[in-house]
C-alpha positions as CSV (number, residue, x, y, z in Angstrom):
1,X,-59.1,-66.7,-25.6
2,X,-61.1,-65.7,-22.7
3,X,-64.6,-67.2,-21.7
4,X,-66.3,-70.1,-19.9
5,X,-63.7,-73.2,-18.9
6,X,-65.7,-75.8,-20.3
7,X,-62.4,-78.4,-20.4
8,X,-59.4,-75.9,-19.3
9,X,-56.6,-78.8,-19.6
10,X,-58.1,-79.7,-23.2
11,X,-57.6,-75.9,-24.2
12,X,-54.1,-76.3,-22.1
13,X,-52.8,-79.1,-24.4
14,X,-54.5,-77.5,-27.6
15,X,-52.0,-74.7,-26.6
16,X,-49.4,-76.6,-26.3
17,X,-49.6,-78.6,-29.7
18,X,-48.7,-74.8,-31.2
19,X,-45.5,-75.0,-29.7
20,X,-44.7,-78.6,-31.4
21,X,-41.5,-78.7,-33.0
22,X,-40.2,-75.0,-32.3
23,X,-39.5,-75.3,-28.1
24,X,-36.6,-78.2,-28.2
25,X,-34.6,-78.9,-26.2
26,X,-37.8,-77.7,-23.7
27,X,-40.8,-79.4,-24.2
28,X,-44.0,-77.6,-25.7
29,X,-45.9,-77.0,-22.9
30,X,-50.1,-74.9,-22.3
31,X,-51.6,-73.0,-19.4
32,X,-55.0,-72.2,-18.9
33,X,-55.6,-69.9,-15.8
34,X,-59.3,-70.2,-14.7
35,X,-61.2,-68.0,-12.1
36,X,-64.8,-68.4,-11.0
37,X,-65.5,-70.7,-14.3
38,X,-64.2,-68.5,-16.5
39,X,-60.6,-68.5,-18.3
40,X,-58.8,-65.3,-17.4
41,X,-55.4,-66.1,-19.3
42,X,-53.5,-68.4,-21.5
43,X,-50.5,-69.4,-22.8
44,X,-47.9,-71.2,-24.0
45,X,-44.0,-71.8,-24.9
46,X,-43.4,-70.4,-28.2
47,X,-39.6,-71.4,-28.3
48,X,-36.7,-71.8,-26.0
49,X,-35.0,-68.5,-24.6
50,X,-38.6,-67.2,-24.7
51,X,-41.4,-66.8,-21.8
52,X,-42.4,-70.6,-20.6
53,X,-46.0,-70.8,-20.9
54,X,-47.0,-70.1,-17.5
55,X,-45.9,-66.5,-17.2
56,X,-47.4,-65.9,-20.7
57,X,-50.9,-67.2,-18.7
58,X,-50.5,-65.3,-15.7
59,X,-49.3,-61.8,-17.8
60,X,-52.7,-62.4,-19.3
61,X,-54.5,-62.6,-16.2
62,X,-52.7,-60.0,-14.5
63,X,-54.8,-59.5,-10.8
64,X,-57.5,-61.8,-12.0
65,X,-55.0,-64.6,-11.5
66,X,-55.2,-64.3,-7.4
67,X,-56.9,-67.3,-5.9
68,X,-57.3,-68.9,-9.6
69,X,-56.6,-72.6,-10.8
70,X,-53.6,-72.8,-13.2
71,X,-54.2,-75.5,-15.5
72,X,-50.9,-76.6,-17.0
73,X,-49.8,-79.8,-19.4
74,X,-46.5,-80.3,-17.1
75,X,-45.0,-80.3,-14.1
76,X,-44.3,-76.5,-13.4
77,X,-40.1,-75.6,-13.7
78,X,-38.6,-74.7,-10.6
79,X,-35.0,-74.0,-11.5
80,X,-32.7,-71.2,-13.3
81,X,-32.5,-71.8,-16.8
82,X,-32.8,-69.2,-19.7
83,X,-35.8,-68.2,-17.8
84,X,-36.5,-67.9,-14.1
85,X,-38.3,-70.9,-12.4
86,X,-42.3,-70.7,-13.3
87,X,-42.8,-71.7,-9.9
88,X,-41.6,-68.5,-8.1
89,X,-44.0,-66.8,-10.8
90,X,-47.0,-68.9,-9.8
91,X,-46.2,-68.3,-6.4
92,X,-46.0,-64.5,-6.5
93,X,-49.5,-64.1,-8.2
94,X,-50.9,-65.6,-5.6
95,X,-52.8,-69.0,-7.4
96,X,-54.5,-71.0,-5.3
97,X,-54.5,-74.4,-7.0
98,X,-52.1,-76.0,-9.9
99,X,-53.3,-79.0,-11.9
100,X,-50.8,-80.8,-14.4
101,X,-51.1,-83.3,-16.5
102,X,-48.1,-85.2,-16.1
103,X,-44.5,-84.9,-14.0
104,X,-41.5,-83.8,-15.3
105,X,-38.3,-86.3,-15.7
106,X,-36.0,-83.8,-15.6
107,X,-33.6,-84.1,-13.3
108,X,-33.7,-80.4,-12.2
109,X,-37.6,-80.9,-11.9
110,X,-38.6,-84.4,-11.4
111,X,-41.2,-83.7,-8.3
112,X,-39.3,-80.5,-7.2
113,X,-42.1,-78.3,-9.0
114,X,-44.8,-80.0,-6.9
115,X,-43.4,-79.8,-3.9
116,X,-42.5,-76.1,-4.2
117,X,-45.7,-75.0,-5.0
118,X,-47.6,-77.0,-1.9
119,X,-44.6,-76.0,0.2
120,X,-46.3,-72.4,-0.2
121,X,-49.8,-73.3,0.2
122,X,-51.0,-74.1,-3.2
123,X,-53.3,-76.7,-3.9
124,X,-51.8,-79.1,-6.2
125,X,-53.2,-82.0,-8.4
126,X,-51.6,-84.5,-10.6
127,X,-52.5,-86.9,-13.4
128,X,-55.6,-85.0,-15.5
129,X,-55.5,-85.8,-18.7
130,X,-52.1,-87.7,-18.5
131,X,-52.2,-89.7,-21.2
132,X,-52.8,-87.1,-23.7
133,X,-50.3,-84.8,-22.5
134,X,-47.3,-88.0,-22.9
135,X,-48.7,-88.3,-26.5
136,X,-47.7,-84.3,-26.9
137,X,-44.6,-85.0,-25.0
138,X,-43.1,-88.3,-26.3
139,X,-39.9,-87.0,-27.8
140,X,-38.9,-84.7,-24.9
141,X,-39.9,-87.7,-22.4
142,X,-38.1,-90.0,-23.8
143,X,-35.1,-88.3,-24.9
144,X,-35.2,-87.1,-20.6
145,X,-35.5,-91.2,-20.2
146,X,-33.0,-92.7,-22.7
147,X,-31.0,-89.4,-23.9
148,X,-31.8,-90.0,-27.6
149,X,-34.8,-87.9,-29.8
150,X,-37.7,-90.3,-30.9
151,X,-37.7,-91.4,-34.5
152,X,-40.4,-91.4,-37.1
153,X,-39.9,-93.1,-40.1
154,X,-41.9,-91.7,-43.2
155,X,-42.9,-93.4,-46.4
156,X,-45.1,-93.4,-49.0
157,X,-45.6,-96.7,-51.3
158,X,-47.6,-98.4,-53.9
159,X,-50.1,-101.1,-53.0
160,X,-47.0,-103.8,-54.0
161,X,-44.7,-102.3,-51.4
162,X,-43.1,-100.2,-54.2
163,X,-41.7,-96.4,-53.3
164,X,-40.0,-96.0,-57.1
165,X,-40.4,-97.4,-60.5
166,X,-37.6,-99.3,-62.0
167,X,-35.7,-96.1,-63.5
168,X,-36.1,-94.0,-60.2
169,X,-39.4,-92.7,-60.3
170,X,-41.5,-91.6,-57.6
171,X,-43.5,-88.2,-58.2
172,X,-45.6,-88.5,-57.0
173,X,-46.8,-92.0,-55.4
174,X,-49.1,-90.0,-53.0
175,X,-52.1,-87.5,-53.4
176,X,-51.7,-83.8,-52.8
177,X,-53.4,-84.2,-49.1
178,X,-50.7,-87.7,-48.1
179,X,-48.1,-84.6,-49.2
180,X,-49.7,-82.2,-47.1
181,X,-50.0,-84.2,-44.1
182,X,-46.1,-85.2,-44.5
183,X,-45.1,-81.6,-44.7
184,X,-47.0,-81.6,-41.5
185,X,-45.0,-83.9,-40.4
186,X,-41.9,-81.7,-41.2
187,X,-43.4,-78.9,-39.8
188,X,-43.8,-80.9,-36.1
189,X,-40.1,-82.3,-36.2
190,X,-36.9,-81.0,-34.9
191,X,-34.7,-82.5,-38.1
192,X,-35.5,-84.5,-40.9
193,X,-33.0,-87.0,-41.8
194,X,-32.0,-89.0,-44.9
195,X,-29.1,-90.8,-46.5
196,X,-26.9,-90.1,-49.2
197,X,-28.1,-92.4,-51.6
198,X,-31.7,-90.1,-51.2
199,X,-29.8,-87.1,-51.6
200,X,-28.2,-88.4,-54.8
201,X,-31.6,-89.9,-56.5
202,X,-34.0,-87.0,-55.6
203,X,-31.9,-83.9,-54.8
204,X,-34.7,-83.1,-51.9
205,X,-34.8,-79.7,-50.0
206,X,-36.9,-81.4,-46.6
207,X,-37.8,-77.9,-46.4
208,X,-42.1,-77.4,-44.9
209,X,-44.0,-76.0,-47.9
210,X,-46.0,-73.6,-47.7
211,X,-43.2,-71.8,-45.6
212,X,-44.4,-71.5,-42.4
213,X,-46.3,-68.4,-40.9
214,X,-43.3,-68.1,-38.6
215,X,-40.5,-68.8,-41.1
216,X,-39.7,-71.3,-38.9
217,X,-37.4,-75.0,-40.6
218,X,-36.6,-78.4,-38.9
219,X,-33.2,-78.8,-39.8
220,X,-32.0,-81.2,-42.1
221,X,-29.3,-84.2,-41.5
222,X,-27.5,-86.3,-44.3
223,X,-26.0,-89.7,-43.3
224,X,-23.2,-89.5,-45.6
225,X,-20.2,-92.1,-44.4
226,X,-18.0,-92.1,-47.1
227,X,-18.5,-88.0,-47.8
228,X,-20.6,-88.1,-50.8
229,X,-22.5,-85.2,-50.7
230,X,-22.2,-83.3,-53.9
231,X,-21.6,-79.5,-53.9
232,X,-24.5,-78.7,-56.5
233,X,-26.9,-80.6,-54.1
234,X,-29.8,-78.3,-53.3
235,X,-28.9,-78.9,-49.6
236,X,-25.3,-77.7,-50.4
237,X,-26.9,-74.3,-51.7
238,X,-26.9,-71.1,-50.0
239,X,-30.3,-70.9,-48.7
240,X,-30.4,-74.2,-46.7
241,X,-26.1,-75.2,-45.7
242,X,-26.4,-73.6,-43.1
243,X,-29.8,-75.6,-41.6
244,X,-28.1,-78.9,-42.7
245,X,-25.6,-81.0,-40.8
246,X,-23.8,-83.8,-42.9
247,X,-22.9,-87.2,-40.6
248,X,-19.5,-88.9,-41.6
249,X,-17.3,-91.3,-40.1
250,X,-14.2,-89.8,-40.0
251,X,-11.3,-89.2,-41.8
252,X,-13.2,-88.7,-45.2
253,X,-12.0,-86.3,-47.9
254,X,-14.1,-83.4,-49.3
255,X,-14.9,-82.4,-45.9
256,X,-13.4,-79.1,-46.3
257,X,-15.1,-78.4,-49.2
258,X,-18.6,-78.6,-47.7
259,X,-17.5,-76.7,-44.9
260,X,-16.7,-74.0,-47.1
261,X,-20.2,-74.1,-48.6
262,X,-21.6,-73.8,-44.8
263,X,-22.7,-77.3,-44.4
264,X,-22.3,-78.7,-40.2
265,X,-20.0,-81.4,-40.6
266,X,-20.7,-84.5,-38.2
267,X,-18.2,-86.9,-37.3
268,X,-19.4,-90.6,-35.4
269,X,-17.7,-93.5,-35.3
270,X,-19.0,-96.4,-37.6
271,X,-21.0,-99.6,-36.3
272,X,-19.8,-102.8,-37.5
273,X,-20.4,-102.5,-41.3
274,X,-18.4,-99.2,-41.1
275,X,-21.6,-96.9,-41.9
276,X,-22.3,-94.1,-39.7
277,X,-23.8,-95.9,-36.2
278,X,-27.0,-94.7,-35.8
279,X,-26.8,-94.9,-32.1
280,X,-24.6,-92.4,-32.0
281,X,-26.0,-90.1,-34.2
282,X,-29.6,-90.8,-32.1
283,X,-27.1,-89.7,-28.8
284,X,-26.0,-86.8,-30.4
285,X,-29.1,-85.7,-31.5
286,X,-30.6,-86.1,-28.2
287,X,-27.7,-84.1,-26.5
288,X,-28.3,-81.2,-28.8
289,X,-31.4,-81.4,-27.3
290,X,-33.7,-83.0,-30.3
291,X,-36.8,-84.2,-29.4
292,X,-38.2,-85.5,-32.5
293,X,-36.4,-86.0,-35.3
294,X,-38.3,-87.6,-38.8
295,X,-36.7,-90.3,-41.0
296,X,-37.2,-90.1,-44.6
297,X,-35.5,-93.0,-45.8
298,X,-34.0,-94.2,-48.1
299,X,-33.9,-97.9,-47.6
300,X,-30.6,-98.9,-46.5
301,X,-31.0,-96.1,-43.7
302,X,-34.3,-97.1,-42.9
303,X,-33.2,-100.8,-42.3
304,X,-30.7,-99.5,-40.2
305,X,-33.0,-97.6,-37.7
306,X,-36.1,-100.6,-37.9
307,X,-33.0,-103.5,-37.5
308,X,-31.5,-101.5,-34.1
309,X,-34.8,-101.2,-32.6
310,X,-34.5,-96.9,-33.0
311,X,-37.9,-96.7,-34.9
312,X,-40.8,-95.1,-32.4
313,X,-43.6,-94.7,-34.5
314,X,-43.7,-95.7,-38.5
315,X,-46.3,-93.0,-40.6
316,X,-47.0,-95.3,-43.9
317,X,-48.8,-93.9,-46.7
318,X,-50.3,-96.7,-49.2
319,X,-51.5,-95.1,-52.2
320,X,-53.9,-97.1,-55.3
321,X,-51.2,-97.5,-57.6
322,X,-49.7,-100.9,-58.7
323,X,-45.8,-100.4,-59.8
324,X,-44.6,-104.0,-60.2
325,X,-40.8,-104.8,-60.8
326,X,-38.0,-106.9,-59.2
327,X,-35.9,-103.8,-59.2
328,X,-38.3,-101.1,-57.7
329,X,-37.0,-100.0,-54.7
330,X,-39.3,-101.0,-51.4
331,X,-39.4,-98.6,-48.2
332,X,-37.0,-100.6,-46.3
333,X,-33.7,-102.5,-47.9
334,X,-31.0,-104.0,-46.0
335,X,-30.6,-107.8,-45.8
336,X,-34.0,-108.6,-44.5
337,X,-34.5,-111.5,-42.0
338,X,-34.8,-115.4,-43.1
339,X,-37.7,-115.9,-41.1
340,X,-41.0,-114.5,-40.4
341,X,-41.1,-115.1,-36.6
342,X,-37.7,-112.7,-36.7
343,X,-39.9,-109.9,-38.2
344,X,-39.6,-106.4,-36.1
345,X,-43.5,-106.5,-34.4
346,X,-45.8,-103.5,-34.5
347,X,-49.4,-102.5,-33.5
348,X,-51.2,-100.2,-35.6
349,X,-52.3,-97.6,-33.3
350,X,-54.3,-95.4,-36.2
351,X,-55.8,-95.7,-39.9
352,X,-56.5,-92.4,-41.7
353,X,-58.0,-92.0,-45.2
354,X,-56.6,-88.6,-47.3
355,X,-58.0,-88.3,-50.5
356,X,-57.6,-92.1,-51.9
357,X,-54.8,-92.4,-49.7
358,X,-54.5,-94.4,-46.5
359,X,-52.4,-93.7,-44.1
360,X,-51.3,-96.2,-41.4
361,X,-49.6,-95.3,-38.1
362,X,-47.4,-98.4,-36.4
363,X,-45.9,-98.4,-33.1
364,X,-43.0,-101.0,-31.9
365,X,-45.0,-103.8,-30.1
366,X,-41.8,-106.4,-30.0
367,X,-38.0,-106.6,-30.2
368,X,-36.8,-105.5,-33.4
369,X,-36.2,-107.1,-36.5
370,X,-33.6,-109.8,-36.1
371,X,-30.8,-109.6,-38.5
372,X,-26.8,-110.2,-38.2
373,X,-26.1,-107.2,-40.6
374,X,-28.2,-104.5,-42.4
């Protein structure tokens, strides 16, 4: 899109939000490139191994770039990787100013982009539109901080708390736009994960429908201790093993087996109740170079992530339906905690209405739930 730069670093992170999901282990990053008021190129990372979203920008602009601003959502690279450093490119078209949103933590970065680009002359200017640009970046910002992806965890329930009836039930608790909006969900995530027990009631795919335009899956991860995971699962099948990584603690039998049907086998060692530690998982997730991963549930997982403090945002749906039952299953299981002042704390930080659904986003705004085992 050329034309008048009415808000370049707006159109920079609206560039960049196309990239969500498909650039890890990089970040999704936009770059506008604006000359006399008008924007002359734009770009942005498309996936990793692939042209970083300031060279897209400038191959846009070709000559026009001279003497232009360069609007871009992050600190610009300035190191080898699969790509050469977008600050030599920068350099070498001969911009006159860079203005990004917010630095880069990596190690390799972390300030050095800045100071190469003023070290040649450019005009350079931090902090536009900062806050917006974290909210794009969370998962590769924090997994650069702490070295683990950031966790979502997904649910849909009845008015009563209820995500089942009493015999298993639960298609569908939410409308056809709360199912939409958690493909989306999908769709934005690196890997969806889910426990056995999920796998064993509902057989799911966690696959994005519609397909996307590009083709393009999060992959899937089972947390399967003991090695349940049957071979007749849909995961198990031909068309998604390969995209699915099982999580055991090790030695369990059947592992060959599952192998042989394609399936990534991953072994962690077990936290104290012997279950898969989810801090390692989180580690190893984050060293593969996740940045934000979506949990599904079931429960017992779920209580897991909330009870270790691993839960970054929580996306509730609460659909008008009234289920009822002491055995309907609720979002999150595990033991609970005796008290209400050792409840996990969060802050809703937004309330959407989809069809007659409403849809609360939570974020951690205290320690988390205080239990001795989960």
């Amino acid at each position: 899109m050329t034309g008048p730069a009415r808000d370049p670093m707006g159109r920079a992170l609206e560039l960049a939000a196309l990239g969500r999901g498909r650039t890890a282990p990089n970040p999704p990053v936009g770059v506008v490139v604006v000359r006399a008021g008008r924007i002359v190129g734009e770009g942005y990372h498309t996936a990793a191994g692939e042209a970083h979203a300031e060279t897209v920008a400038l191959a846009e602009a070709g000559p026009l770039a001279r003497d232009a601003s360069l609007y871009v959502t992050l600190e610009p690279c300035c190191h080898h990787g699969r790509t050469p450093p977008c600050t030599d490119a920068i350099i070498a078209a001969g911009v006159a100013e860079v203005r990004y949103a917010t630095g880069d933590p990596d190690p390799r970065v972390a300030g050095g982009g800045h100071r190469a680009l003023v070290q040649a002359g450019i005009r350079v200017e931090a902090g536009e539109s900062e806050a917006a640009a974290g909210e794009l970046l969370r998962g590769y910002l924090l997994r650069q901080r702490l070295g683990r992806s950031w966790v979502t965890a997904k649910y849909a329930m009845s008015l009563d708390g209820k995500i089942a009836t009493r015999s298993g039930d639960a298609r569908w608790i939410s409308g056809e736009a709360s199912r939409a909006h958690a493909h989306a969900l999908r769709d934005r995530s690196d890997a969806v994960i889910v426990g056995i027990g999920t796998v064993l009631a509902d057989n799911p795919s966690l696959t994005v429908r519609p397909m996307p335009s590009d083709g393009r899956q999060p992959h899937r991860i089972v947390v399967d201790t003991c090695l349940r995971m049957p071979l007749d699962a849909a995961l198990a099948g031909p068309e998604l093993a390969a995209g699915t990584t099982v999580a055991f603690v090790a030695p369990a039998p059947g592992s060959a087996a599952l192998k042989d049907r394609g399936l990534g086998l991953l072994a962690l060692p077990a936290d104290r109740s012997g279950r898969v530690d989810l801090c390692a998982l989180l580690d190893t997730l984050g060293q593969r170079g996740y940045n934000e991963v979506l949990v599904e549930g079931g429960g017992e997982l779920l209580a897991g992530f909330f009870a270790l403090g691993l839960v970054d945002e929580v996306q509730a749906c609460l659909a008008p339906i009234v289920i009822g039952g002491r055995t309907a299953s609720t979002p999150v299981g595990g033991i609970g905690v005796e008290r209400i002042d050792q409840a996990g704390r969060f802050e809703i930080v937004d309330l959407a209405r989809r069809d007659q659904d409403v849809w609360i986003v939570a974020r951690p705004a205290g320690p988390p739930m205080e239990v001795t085992n989960v």
